[in-house]
VEXMI-627812 format. One record per residue (C-alpha): z negated, y, x negated; residue in three letters. Coordinates in Angstrom, 1 decimal, always signed. Example, Ala and Ser with C-alpha at 12.3 -4.5 7.8 and 13.67 -1.06 7.14 Angstrom:
-7.8 | -4.5 | -12.3 | ALA
-7.1 | -1.1 | -13.7 | SER
***
This chain:
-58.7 | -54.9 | +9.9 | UNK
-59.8 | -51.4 | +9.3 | UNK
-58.7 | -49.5 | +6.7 | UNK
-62.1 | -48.8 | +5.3 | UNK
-62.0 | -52.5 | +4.5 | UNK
-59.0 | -52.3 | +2.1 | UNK
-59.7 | -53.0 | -1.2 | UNK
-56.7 | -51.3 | -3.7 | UNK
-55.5 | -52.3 | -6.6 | UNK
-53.2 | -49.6 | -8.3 | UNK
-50.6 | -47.7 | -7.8 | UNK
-47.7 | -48.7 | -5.8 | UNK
-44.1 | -48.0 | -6.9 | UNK
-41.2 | -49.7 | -5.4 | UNK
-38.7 | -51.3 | -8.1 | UNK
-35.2 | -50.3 | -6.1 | UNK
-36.3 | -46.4 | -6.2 | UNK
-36.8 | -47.0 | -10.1 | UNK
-33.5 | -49.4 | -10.6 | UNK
-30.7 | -46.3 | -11.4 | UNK
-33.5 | -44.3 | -13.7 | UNK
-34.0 | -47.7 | -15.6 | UNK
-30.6 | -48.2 | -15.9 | UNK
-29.1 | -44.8 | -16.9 | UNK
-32.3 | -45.1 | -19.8 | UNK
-30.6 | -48.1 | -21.2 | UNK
-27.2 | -46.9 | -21.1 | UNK
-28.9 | -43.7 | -23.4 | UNK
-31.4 | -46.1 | -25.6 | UNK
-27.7 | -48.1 | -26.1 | UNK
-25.4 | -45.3 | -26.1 | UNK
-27.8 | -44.0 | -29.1 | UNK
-28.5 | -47.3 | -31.0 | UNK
-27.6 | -47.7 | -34.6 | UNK
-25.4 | -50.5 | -33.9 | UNK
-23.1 | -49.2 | -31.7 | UNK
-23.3 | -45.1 | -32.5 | UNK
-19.8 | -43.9 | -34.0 | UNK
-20.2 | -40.8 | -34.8 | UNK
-16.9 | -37.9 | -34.3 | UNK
-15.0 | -38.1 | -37.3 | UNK
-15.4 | -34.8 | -39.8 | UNK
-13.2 | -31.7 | -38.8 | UNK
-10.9 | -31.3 | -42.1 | UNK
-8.1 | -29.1 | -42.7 | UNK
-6.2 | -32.1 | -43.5 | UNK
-6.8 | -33.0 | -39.7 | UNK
-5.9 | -28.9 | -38.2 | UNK
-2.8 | -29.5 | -39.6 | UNK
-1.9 | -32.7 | -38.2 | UNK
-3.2 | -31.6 | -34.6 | UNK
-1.2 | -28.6 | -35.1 | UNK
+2.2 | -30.7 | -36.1 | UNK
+1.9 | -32.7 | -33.2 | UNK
+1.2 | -29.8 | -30.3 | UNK
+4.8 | -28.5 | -32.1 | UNK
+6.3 | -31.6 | -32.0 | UNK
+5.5 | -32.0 | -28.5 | UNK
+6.5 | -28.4 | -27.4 | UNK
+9.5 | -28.5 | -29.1 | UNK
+10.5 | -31.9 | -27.2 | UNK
+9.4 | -30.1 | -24.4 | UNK
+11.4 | -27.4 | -25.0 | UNK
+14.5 | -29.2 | -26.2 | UNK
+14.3 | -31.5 | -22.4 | UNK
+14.1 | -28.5 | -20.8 | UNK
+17.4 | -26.7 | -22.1 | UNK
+19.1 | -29.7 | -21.8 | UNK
+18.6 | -30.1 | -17.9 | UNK
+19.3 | -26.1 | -17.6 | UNK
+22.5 | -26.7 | -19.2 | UNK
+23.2 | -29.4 | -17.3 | UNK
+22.9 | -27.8 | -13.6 | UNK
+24.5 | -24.6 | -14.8 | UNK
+27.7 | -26.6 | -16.0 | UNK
+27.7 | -28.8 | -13.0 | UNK
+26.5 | -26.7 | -10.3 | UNK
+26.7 | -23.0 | -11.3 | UNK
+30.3 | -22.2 | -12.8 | UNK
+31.0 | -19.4 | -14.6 | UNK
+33.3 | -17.3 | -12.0 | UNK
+31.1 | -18.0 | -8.8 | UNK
+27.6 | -17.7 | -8.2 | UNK
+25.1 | -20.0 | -6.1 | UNK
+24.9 | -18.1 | -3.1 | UNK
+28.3 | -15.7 | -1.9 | UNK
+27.0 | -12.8 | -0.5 | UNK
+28.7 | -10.3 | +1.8 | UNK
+29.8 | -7.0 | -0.3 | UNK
+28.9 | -3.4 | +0.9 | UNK
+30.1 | -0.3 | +0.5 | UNK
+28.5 | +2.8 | -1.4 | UNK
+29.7 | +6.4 | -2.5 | UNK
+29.8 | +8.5 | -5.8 | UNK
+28.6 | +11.1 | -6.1 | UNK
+25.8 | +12.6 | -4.2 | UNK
+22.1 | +12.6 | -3.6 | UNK
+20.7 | +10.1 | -1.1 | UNK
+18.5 | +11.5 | +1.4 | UNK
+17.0 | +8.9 | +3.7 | UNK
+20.2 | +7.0 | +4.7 | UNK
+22.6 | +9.1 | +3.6 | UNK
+24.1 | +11.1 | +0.4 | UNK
+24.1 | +14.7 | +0.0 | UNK
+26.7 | +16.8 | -1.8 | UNK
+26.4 | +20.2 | -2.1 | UNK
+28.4 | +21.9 | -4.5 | UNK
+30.1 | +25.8 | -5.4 | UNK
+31.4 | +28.6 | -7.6 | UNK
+27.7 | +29.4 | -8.6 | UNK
+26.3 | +25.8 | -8.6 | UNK
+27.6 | +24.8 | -12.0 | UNK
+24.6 | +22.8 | -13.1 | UNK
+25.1 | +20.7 | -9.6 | UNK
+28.6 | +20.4 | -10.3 | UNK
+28.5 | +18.7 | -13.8 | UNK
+26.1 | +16.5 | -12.5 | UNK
+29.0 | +15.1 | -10.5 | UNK
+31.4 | +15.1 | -12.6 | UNK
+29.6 | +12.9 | -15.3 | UNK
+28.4 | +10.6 | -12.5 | UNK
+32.1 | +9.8 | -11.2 | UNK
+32.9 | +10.1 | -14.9 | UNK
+30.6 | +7.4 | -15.7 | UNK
+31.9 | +4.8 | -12.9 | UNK
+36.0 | +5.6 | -13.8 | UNK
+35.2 | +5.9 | -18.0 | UNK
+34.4 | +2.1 | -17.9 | UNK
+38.2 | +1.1 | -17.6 | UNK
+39.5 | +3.9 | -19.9 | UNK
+42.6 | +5.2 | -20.0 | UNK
+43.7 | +3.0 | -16.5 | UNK
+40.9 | +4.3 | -14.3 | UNK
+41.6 | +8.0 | -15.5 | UNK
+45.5 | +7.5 | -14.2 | UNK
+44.5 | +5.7 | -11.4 | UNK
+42.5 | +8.3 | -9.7 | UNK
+44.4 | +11.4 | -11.6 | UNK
+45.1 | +13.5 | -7.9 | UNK
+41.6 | +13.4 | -7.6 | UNK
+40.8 | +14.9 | -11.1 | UNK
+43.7 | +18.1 | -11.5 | UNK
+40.6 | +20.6 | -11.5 | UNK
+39.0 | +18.3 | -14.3 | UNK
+36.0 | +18.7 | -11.9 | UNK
+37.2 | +16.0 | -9.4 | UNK
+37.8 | +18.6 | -7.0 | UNK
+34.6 | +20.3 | -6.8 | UNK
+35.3 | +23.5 | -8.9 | UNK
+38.9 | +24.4 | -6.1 | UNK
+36.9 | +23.3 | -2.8 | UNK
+38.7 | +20.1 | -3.1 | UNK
+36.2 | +17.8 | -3.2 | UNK
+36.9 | +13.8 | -4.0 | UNK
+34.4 | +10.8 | -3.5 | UNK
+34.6 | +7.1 | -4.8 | UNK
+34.5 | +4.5 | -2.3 | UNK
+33.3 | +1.1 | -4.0 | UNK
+33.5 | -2.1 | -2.6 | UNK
+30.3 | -3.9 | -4.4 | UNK
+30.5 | -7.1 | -6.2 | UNK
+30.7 | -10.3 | -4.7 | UNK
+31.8 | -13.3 | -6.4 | UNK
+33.5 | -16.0 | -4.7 | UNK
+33.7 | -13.6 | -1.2 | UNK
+37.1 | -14.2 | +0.6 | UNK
+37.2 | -11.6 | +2.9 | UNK
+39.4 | -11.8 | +6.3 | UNK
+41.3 | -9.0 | +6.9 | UNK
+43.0 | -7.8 | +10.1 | UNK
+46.8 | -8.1 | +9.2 | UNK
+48.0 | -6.6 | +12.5 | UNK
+47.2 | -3.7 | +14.4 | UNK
+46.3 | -5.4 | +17.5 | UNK
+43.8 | -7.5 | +15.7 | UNK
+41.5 | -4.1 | +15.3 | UNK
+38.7 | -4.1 | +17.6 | UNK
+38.1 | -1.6 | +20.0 | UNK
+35.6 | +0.6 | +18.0 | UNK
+38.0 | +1.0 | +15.2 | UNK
+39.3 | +4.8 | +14.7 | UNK
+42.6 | +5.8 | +16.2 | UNK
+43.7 | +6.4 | +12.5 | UNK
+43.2 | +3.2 | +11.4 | UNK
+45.6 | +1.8 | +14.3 | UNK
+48.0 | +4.3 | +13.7 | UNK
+48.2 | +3.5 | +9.8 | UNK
+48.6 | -0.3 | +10.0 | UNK
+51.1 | -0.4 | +13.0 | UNK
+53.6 | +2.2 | +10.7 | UNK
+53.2 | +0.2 | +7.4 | UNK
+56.3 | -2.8 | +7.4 | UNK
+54.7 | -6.4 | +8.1 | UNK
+54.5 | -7.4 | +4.4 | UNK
+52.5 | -4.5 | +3.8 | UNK
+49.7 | -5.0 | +6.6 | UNK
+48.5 | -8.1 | +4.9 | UNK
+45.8 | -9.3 | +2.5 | UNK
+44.2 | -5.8 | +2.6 | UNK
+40.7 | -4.3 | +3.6 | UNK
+41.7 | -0.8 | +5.5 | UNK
+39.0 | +2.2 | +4.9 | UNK
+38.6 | +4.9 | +7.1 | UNK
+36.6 | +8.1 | +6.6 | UNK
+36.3 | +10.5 | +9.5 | UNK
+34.0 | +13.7 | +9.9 | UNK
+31.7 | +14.2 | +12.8 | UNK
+31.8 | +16.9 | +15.5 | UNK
+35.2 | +17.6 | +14.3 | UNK
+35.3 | +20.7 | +16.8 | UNK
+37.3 | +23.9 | +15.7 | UNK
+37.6 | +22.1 | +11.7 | UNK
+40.7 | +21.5 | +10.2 | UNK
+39.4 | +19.3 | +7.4 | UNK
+42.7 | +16.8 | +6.0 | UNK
+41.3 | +13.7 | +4.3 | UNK
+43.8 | +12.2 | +1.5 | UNK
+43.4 | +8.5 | -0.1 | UNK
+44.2 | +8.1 | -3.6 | UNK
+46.0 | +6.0 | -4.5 | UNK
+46.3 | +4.5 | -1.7 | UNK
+44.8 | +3.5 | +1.7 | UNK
+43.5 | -0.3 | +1.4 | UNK
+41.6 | -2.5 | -1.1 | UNK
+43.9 | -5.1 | -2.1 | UNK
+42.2 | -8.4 | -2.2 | UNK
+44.2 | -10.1 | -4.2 | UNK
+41.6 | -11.1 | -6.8 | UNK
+39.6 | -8.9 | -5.6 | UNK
+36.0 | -10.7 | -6.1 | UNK
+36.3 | -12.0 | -9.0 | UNK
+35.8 | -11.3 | -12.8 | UNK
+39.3 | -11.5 | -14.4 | UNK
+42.8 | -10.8 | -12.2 | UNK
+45.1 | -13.5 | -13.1 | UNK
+48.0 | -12.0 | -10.9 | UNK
+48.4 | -8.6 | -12.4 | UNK
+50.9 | -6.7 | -11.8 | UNK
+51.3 | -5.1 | -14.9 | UNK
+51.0 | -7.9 | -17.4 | UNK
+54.7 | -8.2 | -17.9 | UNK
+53.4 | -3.8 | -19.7 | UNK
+51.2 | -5.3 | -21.8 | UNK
+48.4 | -4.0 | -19.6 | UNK
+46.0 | -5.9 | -17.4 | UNK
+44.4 | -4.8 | -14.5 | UNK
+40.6 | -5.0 | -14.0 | UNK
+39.4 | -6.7 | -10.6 | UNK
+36.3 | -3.5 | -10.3 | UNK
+39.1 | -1.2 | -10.6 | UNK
+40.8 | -2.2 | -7.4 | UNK
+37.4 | -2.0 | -5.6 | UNK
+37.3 | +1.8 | -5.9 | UNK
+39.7 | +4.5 | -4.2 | UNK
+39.2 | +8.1 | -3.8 | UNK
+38.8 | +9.7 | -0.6 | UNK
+39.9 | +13.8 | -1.3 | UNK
+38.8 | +16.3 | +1.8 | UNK
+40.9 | +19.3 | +2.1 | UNK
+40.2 | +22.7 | +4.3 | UNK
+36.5 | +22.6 | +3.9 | UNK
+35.0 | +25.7 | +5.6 | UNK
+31.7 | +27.1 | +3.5 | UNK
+28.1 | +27.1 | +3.9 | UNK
+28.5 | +24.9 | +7.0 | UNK
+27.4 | +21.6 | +6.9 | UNK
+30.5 | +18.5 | +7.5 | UNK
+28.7 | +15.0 | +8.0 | UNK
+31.0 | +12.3 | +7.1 | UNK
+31.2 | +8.4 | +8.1 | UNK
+33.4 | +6.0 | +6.3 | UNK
+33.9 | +2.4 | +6.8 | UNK
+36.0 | -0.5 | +5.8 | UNK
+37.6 | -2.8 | +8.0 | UNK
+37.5 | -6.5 | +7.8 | UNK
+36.6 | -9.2 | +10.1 | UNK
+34.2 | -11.1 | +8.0 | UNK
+32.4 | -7.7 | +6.4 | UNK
+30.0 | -6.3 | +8.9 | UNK
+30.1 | -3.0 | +9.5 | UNK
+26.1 | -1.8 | +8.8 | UNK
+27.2 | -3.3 | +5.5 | UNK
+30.7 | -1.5 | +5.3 | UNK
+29.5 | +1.7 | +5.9 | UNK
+28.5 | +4.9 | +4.3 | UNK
+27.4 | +8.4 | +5.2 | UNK
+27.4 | +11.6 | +3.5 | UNK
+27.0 | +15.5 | +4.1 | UNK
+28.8 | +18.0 | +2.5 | UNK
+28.5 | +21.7 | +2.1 | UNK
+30.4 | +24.1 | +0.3 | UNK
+28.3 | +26.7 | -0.6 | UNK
+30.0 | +30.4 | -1.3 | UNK
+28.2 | +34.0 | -1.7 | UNK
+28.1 | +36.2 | +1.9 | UNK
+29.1 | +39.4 | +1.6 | UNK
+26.8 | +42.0 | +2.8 | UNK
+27.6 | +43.4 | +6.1 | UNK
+28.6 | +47.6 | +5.6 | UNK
+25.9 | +49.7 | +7.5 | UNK
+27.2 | +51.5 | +10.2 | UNK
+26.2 | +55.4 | +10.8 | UNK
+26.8 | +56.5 | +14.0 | UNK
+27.1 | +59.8 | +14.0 | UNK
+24.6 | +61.1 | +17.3 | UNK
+25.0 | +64.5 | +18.7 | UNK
+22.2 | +66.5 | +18.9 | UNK
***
């Protein structure tokens, strides 16, 4: 049939095109009806307050849960004298200024300012176990400028914190690797047997020693006992029987005096600390020091020329 012949009636829509516009219609025309319509209740001050109660109420729940769990893990899991996680102590030096990787002191008759500035930072490291850190590291204090105002300069060497560490130490001389310093060996293998034990050795010794005669003195003494030595509060002091008890931080320092320093020439230092569990990039330190004195002016010399 042609299409001229077609007779039509209307417009043509197809129901299924129409059927989810119908239907979302009546969901509105219900939705909106009289019958069902609730309307949102009135905002009163009555009903802030209650809103507000229970969002405090609920945080403080919250808040309450949450303390309790914290509480919890740190009593079970996180005691009070050792941490999560033991970490491997280092070494560091006072006083000084670091440039780059190491610490420079420079110090003199006519550097006063400088000089003050070290004394209050080595003040401020020994003042925090009064009256016992001051005799502890007296020989390196008889100037009342640790050192620096005679040419006798002293450093602290610090073992940093590290609770719960139980370090290994080398309890015979012929346990000492290879690359430890002559000194070192020398020292351990002339101390008596129940002296070489339970001790972390430190040795200090000054590059391109050539033509120098620089002495280097340990005060007090020439190890870090470890007895206690990581932890908060030494149990095993010696001097509790005295009445006095002796702080674990305070047997993590020892002063390192150098003797015979030439001036205005520069002495770079290395010190270390020997134990078989402490690494030595971690055990190590490195300063320079200079002692730094007026020159006297050379006297001109006339030579008399004949004419």
């Amino acid at each position: 049939m042609p299409n001229s012949a077609v007779i039509y009636s209307g417009v043509y829509e197809l129901d299924r095109l129409r059927r989810r516009r119908d239907r979302r219609v009546q969901e509105y025309i219900h939705h909106r009806s009289r019958r069902v319509y609730q309307p949102p209740p009135p905002v009163t001050m009555c009903r802030i307050i209650k809103y507000l109660i229970y969002i405090t109420i609920f945080f403080a729940v919250l808040a309450l849960v949450t303390g309790a769990m914290v509480l919890l893990i740190i009593h079970f899991r996180l005691p009070a004298d050792k941490p999560a996680v033991t970490k491997i102590p280092g070494l560091c030096t006072v006083p000084g200024t670091h440039v780059g990787d190491e610490k420079h002191i420079v110090f003199g008759h006519n550097l006063i300012k400088e000089m003050a500035a070290f004394r209050r930072e080595i003040d401020r490291h020994v003042d925090e176990f009064g009256i016992v850190g001051q005799k502890r590291m007296t020989e390196c204090n008889t100037d009342l400028f640790w050192g620096y105002a005679t040419g006798k300069p002293c450093i602290l060497l610090k073992l940093t914190q590290s609770l719960g560490f139980k370090p290994i130490t080398y309890n015979s001389a012929l346990d000492l690797p290879e690359e430890a310093p002559h000194d070192v060996f020398y020292h351990v293998i002339a101390r008596p047997k129940d002296q070489r034990v339970n001790r972390i050795w430190p040795a200090c010794k000054v590059q391109e020693n050539d033509g120098l005669n620089i002495k280097i003195k340990y005060i007090p003494e020439r190890y870090f006992e470890i007895t206690d030595l990581f932890t908060t509060y030494n149990t095993s002091s010696k001097n509790l029987d005295e009445g006095d008890d002796e702080d674990p931080g305070l047997k993590r320092f020892i002063g390192v005096q150098f003797l015979n320093i030439p001036p205005n020439r520069d002495i770079f230092i290395d010190c270390q600390v020997w134990a078989k569990n402490i690494p030595l990039k971690a055990g190590s330190a490195k300063f320079r020091l200079r002692l730094v004195e007026p020159v006297p002016p050379k006297p001109e010399v006339i030579d008399d020329l004949e004419s």
